[in-house]
PyMOL Python script that loads the backbone (N, CA, C, O; Angstrom):
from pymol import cmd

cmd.read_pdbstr("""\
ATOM      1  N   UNK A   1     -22.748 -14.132  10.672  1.00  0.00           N
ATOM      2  CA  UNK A   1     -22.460 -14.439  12.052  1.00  0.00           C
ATOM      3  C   UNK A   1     -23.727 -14.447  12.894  1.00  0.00           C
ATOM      4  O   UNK A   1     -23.859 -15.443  13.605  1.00  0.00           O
ATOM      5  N   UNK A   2     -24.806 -13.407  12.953  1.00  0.00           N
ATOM      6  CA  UNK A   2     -25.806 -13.638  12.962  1.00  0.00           C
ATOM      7  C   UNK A   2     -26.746 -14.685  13.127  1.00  0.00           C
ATOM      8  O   UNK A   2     -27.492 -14.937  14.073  1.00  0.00           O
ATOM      9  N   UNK A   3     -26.529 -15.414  11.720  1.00  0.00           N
ATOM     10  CA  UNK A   3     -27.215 -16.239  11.059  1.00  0.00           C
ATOM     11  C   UNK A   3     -26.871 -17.857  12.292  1.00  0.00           C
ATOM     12  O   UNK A   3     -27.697 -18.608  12.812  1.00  0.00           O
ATOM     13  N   UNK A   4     -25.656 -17.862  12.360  1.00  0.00           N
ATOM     14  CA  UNK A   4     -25.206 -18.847  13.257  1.00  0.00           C
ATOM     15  C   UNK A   4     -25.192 -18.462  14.512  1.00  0.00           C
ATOM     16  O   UNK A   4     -24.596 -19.315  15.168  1.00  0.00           O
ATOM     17  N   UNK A   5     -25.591 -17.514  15.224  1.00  0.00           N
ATOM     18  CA  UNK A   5     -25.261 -17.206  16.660  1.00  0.00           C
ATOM     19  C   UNK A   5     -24.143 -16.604  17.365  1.00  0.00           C
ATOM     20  O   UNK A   5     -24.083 -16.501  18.590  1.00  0.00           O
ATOM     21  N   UNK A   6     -23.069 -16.126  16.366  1.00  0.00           N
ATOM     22  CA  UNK A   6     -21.639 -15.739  16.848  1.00  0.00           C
ATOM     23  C   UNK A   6     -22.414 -14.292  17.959  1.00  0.00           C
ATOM     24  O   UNK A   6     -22.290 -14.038  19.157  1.00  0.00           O
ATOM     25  N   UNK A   7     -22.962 -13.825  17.175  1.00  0.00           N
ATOM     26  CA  UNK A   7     -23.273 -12.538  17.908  1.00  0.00           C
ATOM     27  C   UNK A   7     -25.063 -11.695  17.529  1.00  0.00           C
ATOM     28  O   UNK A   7     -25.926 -11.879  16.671  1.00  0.00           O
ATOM     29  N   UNK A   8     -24.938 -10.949  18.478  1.00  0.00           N
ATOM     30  CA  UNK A   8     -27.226 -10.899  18.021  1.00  0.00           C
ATOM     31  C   UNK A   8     -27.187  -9.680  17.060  1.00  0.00           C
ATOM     32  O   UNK A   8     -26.172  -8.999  16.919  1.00  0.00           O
ATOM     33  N   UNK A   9     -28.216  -9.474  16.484  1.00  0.00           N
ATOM     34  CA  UNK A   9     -28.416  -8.165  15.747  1.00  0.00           C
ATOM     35  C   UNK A   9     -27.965  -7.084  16.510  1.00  0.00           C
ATOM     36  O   UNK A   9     -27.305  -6.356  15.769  1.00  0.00           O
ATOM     37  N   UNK A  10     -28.014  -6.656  17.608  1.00  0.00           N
ATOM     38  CA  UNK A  10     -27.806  -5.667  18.039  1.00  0.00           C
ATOM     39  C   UNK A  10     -26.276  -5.346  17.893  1.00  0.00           C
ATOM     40  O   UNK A  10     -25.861  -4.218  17.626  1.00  0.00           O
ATOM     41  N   UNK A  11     -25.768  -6.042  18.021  1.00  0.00           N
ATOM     42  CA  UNK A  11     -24.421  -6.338  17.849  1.00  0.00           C
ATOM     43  C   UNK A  11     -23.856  -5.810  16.349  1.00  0.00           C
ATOM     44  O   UNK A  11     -22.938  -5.040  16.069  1.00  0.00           O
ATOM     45  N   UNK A  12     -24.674  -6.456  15.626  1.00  0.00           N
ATOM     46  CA  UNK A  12     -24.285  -6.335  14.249  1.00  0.00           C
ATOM     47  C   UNK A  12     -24.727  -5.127  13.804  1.00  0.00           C
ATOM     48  O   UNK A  12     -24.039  -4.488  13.008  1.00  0.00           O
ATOM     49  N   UNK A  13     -25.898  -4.672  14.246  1.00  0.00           N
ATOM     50  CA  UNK A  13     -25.587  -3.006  13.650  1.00  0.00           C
ATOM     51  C   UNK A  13     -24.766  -2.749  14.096  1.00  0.00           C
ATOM     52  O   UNK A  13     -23.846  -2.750  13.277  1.00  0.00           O
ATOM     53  N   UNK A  14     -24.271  -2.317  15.624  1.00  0.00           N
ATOM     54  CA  UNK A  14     -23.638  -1.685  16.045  1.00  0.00           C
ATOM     55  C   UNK A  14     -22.124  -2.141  14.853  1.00  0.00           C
ATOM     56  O   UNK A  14     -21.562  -1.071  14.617  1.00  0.00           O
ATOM     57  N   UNK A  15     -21.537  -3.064  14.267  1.00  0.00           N
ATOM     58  CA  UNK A  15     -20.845  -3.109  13.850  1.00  0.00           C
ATOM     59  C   UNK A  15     -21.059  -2.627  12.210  1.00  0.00           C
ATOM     60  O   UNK A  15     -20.124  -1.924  11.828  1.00  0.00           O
ATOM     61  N   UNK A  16     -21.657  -2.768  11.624  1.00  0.00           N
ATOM     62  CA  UNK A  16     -22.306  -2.269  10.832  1.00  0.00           C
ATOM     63  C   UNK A  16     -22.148  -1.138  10.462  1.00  0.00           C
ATOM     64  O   UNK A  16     -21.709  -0.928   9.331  1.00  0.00           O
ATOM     65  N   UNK A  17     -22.491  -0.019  11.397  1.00  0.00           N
ATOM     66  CA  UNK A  17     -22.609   1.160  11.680  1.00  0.00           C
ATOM     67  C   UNK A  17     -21.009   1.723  11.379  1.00  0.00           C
ATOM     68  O   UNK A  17     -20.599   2.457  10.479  1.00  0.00           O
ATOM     69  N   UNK A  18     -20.146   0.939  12.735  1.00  0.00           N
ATOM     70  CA  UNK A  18     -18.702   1.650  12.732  1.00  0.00           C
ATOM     71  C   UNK A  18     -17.836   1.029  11.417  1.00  0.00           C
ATOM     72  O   UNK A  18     -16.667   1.374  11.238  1.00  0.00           O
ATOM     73  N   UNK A  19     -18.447   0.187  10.618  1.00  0.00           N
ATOM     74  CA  UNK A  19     -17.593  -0.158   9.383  1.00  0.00           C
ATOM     75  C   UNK A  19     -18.128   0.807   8.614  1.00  0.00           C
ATOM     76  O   UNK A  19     -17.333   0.955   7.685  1.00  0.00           O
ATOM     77  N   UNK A  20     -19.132   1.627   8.469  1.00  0.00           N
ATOM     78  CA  UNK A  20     -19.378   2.489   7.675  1.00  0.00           C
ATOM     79  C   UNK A  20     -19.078   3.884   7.816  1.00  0.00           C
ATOM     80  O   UNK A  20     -19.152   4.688   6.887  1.00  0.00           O
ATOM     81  N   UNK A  21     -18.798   4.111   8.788  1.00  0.00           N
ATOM     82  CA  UNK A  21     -18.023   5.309   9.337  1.00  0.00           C
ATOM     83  C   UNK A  21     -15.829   5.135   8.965  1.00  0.00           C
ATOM     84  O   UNK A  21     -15.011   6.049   8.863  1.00  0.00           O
ATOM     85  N   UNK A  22     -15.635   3.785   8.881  1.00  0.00           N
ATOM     86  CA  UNK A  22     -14.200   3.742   8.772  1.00  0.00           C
ATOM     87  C   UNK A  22     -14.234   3.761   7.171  1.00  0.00           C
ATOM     88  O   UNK A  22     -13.200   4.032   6.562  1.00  0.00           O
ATOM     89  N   UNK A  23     -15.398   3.480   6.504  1.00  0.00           N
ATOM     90  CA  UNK A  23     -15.019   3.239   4.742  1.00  0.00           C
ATOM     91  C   UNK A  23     -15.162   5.022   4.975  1.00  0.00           C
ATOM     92  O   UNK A  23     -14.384   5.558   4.186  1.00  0.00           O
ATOM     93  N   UNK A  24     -15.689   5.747   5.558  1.00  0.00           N
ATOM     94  CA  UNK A  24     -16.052   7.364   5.301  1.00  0.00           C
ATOM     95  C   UNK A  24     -14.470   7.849   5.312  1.00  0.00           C
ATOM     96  O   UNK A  24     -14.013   8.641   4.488  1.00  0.00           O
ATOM     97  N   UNK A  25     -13.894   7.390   6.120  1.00  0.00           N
ATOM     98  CA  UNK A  25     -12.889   7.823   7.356  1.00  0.00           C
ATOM     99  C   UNK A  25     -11.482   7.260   5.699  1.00  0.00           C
ATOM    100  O   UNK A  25     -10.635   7.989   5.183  1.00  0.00           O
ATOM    101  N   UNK A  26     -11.759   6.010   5.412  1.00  0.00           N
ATOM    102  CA  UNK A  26     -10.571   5.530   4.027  1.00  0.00           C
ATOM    103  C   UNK A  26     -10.879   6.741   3.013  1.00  0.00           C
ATOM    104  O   UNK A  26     -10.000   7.433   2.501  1.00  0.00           O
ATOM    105  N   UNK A  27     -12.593   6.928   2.750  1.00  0.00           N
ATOM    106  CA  UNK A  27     -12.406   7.602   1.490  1.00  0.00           C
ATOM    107  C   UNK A  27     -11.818   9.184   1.514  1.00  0.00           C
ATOM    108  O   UNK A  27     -11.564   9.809   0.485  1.00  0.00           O
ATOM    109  N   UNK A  28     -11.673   9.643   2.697  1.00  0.00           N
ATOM    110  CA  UNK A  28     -10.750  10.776   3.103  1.00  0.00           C
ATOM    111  C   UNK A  28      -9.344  11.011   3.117  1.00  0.00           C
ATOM    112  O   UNK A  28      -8.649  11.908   2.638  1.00  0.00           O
ATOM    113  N   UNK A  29      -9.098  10.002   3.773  1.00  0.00           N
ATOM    114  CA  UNK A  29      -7.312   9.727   3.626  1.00  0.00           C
ATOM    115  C   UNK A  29      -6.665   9.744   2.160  1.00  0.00           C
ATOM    116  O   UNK A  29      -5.639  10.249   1.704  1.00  0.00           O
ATOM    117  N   UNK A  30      -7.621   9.037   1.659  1.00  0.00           N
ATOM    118  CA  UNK A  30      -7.308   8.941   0.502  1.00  0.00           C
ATOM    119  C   UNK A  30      -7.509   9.678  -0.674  1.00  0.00           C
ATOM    120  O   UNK A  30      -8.699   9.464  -0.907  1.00  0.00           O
ATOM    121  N   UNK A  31      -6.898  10.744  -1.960  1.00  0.00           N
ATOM    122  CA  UNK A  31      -7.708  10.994  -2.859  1.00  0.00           C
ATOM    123  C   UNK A  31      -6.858  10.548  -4.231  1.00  0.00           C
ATOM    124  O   UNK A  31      -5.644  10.686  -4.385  1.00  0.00           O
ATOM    125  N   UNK A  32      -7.571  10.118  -4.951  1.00  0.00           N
ATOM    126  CA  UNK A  32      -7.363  10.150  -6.368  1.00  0.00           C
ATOM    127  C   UNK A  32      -5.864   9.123  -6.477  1.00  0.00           C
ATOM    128  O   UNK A  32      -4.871   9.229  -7.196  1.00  0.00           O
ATOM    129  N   UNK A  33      -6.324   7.908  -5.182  1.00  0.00           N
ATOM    130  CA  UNK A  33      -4.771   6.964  -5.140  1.00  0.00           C
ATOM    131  C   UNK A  33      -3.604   7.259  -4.689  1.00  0.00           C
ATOM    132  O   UNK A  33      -2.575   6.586  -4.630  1.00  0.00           O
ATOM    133  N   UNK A  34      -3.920   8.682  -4.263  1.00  0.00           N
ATOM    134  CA  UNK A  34      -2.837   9.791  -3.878  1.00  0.00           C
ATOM    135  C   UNK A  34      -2.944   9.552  -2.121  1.00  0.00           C
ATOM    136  O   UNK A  34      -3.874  10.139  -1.567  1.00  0.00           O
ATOM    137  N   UNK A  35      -2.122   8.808  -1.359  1.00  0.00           N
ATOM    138  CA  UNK A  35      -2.151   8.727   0.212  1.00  0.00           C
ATOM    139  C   UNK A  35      -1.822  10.424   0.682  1.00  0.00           C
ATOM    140  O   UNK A  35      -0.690  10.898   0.577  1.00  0.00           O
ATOM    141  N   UNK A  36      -2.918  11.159   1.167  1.00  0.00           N
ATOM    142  CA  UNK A  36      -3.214  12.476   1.717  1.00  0.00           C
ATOM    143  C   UNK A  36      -2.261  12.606   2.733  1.00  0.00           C
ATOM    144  O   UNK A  36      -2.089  13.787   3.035  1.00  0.00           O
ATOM    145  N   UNK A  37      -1.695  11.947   3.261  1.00  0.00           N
ATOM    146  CA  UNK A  37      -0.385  11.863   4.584  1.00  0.00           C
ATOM    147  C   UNK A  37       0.582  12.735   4.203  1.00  0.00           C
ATOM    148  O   UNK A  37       1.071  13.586   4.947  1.00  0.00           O
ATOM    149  N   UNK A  38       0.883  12.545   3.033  1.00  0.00           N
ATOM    150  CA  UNK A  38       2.005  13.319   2.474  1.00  0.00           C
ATOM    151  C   UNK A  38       1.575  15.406   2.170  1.00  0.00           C
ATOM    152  O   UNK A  38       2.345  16.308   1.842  1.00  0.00           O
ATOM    153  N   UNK A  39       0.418  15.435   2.401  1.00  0.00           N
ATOM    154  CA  UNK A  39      -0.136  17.020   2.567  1.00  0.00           C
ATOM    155  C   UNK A  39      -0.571  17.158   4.128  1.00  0.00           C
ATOM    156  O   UNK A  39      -1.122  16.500   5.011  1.00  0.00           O
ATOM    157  N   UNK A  40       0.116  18.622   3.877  1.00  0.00           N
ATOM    158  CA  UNK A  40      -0.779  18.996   5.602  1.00  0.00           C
ATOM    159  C   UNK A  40      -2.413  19.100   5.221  1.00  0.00           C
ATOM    160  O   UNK A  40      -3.207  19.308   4.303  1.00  0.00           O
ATOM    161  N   UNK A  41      -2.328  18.890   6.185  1.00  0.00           N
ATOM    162  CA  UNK A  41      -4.084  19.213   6.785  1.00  0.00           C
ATOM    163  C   UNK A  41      -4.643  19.961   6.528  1.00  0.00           C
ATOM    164  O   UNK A  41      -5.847  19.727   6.419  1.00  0.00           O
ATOM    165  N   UNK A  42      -4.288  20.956   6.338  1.00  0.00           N
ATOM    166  CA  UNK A  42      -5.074  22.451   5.758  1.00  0.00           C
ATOM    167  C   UNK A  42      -5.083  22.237   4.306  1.00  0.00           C
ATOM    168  O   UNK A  42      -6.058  22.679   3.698  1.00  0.00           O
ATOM    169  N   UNK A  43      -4.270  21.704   3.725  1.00  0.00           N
ATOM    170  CA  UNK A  43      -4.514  20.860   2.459  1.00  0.00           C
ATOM    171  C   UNK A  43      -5.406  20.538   2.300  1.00  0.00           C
ATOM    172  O   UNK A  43      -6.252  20.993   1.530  1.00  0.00           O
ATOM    173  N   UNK A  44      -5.487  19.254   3.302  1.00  0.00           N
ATOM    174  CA  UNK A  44      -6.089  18.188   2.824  1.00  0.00           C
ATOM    175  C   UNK A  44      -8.092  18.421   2.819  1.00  0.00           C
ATOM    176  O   UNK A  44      -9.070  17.895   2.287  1.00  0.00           O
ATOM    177  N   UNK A  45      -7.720  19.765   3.971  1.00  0.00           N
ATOM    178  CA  UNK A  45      -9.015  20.082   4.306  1.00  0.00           C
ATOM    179  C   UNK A  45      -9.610  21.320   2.973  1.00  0.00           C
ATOM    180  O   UNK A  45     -10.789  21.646   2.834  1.00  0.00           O
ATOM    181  N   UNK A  46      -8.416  21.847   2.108  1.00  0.00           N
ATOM    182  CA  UNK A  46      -9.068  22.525   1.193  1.00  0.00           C
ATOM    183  C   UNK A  46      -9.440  21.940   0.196  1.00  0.00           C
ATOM    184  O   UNK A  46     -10.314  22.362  -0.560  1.00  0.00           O
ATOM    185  N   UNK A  47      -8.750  20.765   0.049  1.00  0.00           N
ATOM    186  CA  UNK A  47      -9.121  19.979  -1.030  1.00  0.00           C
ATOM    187  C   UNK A  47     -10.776  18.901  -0.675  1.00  0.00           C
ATOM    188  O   UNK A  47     -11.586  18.409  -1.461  1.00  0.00           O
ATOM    189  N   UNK A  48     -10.723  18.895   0.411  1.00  0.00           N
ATOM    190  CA  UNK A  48     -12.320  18.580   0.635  1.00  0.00           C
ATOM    191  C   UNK A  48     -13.557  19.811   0.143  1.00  0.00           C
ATOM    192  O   UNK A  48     -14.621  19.623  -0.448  1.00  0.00           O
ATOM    193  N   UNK A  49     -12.968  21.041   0.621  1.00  0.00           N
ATOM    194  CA  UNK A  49     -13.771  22.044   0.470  1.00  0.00           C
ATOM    195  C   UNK A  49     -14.006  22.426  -1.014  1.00  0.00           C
ATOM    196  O   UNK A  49     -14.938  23.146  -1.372  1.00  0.00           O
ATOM    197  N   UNK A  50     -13.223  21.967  -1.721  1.00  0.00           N
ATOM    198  CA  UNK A  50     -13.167  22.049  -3.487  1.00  0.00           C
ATOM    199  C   UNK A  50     -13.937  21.237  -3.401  1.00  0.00           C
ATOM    200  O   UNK A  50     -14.861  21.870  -3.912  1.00  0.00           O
ATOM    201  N   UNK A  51     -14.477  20.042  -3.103  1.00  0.00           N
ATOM    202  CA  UNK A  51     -15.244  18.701  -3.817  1.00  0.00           C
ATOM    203  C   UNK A  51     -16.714  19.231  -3.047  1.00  0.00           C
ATOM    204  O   UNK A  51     -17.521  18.376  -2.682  1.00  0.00           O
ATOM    205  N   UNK A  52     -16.908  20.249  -2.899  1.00  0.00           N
ATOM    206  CA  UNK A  52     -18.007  20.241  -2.247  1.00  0.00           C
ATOM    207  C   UNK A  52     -18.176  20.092  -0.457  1.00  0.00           C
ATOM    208  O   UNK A  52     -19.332  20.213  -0.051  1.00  0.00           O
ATOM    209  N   UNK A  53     -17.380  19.907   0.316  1.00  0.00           N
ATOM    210  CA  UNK A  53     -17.555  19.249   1.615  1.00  0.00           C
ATOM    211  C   UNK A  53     -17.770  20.449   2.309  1.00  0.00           C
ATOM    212  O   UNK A  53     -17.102  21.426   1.971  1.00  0.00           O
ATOM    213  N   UNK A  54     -18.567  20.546   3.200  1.00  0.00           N
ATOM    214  CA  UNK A  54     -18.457  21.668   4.316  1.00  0.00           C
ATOM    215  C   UNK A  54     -17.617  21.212   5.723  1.00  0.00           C
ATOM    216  O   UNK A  54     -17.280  20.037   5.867  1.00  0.00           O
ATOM    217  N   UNK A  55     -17.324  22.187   6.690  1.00  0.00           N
ATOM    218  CA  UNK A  55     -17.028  21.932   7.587  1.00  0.00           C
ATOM    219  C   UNK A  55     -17.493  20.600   8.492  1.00  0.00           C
ATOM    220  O   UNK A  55     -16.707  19.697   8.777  1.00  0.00           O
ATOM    221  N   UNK A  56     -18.978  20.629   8.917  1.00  0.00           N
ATOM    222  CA  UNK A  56     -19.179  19.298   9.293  1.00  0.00           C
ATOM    223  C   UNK A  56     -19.545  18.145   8.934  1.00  0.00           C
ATOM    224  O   UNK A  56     -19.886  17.263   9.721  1.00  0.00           O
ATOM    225  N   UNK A  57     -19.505  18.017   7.450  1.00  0.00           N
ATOM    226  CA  UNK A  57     -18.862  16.692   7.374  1.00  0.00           C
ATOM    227  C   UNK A  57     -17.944  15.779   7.657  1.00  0.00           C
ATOM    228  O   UNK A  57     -16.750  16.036   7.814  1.00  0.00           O
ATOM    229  N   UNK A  58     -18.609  14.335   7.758  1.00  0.00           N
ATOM    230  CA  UNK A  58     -17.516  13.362   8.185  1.00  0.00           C
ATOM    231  C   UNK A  58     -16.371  13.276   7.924  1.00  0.00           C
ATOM    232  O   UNK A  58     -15.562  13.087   8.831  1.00  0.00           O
ATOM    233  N   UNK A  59     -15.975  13.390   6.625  1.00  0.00           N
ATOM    234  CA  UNK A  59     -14.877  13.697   5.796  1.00  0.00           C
ATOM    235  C   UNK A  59     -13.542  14.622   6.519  1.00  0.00           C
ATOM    236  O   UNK A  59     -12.420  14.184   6.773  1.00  0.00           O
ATOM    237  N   UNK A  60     -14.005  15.877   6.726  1.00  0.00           N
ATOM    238  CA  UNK A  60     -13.572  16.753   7.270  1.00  0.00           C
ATOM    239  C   UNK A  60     -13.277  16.912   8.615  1.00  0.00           C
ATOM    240  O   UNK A  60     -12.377  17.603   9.092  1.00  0.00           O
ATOM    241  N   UNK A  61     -14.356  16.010   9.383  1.00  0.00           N
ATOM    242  CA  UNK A  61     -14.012  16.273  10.392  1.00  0.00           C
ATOM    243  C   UNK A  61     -12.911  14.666  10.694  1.00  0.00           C
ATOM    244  O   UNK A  61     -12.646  14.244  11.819  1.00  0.00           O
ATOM    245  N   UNK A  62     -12.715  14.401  10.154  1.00  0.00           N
ATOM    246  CA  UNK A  62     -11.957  12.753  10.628  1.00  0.00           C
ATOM    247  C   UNK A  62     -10.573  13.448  10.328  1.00  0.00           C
ATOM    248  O   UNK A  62      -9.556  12.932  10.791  1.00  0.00           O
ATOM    249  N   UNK A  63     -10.477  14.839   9.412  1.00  0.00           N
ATOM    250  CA  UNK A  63      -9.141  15.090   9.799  1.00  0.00           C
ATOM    251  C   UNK A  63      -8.833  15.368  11.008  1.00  0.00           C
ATOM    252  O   UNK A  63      -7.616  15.507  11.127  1.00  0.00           O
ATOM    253  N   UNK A  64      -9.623  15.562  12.314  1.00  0.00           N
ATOM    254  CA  UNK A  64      -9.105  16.288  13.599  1.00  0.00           C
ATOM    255  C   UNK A  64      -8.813  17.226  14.046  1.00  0.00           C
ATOM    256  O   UNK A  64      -7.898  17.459  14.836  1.00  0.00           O
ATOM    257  N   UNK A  65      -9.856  18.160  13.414  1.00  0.00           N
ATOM    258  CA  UNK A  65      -9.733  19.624  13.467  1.00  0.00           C
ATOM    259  C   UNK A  65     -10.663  19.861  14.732  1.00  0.00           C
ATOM    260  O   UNK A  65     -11.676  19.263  15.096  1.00  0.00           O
ATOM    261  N   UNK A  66     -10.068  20.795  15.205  1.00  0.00           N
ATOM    262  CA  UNK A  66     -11.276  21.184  16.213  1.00  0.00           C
ATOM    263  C   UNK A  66     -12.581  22.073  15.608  1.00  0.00           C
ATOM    264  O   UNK A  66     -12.260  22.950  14.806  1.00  0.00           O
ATOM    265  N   UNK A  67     -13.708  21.964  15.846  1.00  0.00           N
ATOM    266  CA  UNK A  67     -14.709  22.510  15.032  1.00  0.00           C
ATOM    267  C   UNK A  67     -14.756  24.315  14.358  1.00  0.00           C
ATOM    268  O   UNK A  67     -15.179  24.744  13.284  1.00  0.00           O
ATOM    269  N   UNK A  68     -14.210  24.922  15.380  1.00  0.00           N
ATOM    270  CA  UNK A  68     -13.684  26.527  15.280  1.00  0.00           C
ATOM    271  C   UNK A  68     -12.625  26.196  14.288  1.00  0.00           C
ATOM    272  O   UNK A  68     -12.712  26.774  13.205  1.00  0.00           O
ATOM    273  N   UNK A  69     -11.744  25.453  14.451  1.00  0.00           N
ATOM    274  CA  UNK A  69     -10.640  25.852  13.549  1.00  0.00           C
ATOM    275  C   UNK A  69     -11.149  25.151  11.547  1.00  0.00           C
ATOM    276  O   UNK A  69     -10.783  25.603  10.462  1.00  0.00           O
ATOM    277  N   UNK A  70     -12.145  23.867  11.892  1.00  0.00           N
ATOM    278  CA  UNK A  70     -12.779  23.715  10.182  1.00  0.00           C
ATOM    279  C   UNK A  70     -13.142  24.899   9.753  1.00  0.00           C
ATOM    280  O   UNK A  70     -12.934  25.366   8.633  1.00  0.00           O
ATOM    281  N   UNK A  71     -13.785  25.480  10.804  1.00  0.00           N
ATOM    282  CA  UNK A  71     -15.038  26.889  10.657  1.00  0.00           C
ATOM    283  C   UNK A  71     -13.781  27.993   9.449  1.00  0.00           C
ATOM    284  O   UNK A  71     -13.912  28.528   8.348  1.00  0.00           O
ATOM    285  N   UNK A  72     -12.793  27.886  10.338  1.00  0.00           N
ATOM    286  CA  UNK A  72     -11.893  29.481  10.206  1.00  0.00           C
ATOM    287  C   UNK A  72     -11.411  28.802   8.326  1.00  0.00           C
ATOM    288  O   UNK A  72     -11.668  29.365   7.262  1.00  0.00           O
ATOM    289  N   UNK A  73     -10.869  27.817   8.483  1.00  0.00           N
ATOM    290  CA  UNK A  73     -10.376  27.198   7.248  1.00  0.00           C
ATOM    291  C   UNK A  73     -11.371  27.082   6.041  1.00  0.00           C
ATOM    292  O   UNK A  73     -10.947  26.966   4.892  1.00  0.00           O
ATOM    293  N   UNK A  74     -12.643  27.116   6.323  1.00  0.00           N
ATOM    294  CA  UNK A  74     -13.539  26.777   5.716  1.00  0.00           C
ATOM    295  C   UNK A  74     -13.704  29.017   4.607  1.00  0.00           C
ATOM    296  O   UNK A  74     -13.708  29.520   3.484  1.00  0.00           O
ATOM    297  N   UNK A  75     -13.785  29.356   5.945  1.00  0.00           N
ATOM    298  CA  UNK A  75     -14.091  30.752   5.866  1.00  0.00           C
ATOM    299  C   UNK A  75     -12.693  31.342   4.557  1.00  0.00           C
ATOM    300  O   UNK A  75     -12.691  31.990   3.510  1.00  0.00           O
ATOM    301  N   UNK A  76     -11.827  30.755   5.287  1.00  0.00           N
ATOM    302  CA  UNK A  76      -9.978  31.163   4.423  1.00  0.00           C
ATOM    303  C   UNK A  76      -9.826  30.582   2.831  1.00  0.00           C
ATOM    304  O   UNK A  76      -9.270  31.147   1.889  1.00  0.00           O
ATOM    305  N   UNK A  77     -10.500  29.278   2.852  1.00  0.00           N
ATOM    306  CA  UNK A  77     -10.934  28.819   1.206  1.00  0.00           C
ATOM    307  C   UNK A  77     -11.838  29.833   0.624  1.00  0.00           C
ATOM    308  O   UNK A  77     -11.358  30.527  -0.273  1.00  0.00           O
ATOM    309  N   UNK A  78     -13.246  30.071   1.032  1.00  0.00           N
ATOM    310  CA  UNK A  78     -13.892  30.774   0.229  1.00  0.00           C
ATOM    311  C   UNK A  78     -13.491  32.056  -0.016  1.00  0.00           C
ATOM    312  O   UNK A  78     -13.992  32.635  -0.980  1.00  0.00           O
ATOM    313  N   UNK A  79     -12.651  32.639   0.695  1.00  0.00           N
ATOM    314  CA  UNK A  79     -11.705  33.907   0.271  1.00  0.00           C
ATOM    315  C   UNK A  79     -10.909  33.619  -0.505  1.00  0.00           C
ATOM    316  O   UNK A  79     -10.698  34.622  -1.188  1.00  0.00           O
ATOM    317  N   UNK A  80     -10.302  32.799  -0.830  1.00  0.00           N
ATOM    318  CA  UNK A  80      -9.449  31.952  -1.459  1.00  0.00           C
ATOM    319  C   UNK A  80      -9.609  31.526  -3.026  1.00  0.00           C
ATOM    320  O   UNK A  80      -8.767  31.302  -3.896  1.00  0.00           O
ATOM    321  N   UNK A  81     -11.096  31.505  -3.031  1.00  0.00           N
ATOM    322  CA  UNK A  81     -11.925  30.970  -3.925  1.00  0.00           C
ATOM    323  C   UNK A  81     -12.262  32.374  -4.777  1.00  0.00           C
ATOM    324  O   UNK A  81     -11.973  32.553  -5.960  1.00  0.00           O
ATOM    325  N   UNK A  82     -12.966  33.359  -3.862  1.00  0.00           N
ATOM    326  CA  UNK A  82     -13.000  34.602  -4.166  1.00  0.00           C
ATOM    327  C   UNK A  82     -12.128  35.248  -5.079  1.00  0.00           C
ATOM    328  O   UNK A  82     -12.294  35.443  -6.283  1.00  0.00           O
ATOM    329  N   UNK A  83     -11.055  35.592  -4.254  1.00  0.00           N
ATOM    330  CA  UNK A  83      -9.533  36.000  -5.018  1.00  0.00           C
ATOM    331  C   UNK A  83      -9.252  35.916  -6.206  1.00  0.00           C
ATOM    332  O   UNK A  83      -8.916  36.802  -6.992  1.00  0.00           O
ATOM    333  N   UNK A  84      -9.463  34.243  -6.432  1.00  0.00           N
ATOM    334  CA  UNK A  84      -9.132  33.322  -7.606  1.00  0.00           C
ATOM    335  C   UNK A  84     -10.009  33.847  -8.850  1.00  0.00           C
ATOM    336  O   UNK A  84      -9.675  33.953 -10.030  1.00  0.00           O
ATOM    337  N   UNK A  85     -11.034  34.096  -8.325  1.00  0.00           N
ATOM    338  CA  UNK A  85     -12.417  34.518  -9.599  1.00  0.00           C
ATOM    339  C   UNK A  85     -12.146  35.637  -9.989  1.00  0.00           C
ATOM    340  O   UNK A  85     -12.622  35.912 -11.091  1.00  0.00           O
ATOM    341  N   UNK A  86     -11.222  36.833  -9.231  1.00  0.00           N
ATOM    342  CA  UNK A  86     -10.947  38.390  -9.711  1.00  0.00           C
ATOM    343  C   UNK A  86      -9.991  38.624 -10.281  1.00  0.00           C
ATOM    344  O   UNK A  86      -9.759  39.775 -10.651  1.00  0.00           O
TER     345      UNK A  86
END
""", "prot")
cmd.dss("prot")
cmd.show_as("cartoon", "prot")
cmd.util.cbc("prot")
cmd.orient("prot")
């Protein structure tokens, strides 16, 4: 589009940018073909925290947590995690 004039570079990062934030935003919703809709949130957010994710990641945060409450959930897995090892 660019290339023809539809719209200028500036433009196109800027779009650029927010298509790469919505593929972040799919690969969350989604795991393993499994649509995440069907788990609550605290789910969905422990099952990020298993793959490695911390609280502020994109991932995590596109569930819509308020930042205190990733924090507390984040804190409740690794106890969680703890437990599991004893």
């Amino acid at each position: 589009m660019v290339n023809i004039g539809i719209i200028t570079e500036k433009v196109a990062g800027i779009v650029k940018a927010e298509l790469s934030k919505l593929k972040v935003e799919c690969k969350a919703l989604t795991k393993e073909g499994i649509p995440i809709e069907k788990e609550s949130r605290k789910a969905k957010a422990f099952q990020l925290f298993g793959d490695g994710r911390r609280p502020s990641d994109p991932e995590v945060k596109s569930l819509g947590f308020k930042p205190n409450s990733a924090y507390r959930y984040f804190q409740a897995w690794k106890q969680a995690q703890k437990s599991a090892e004893a």
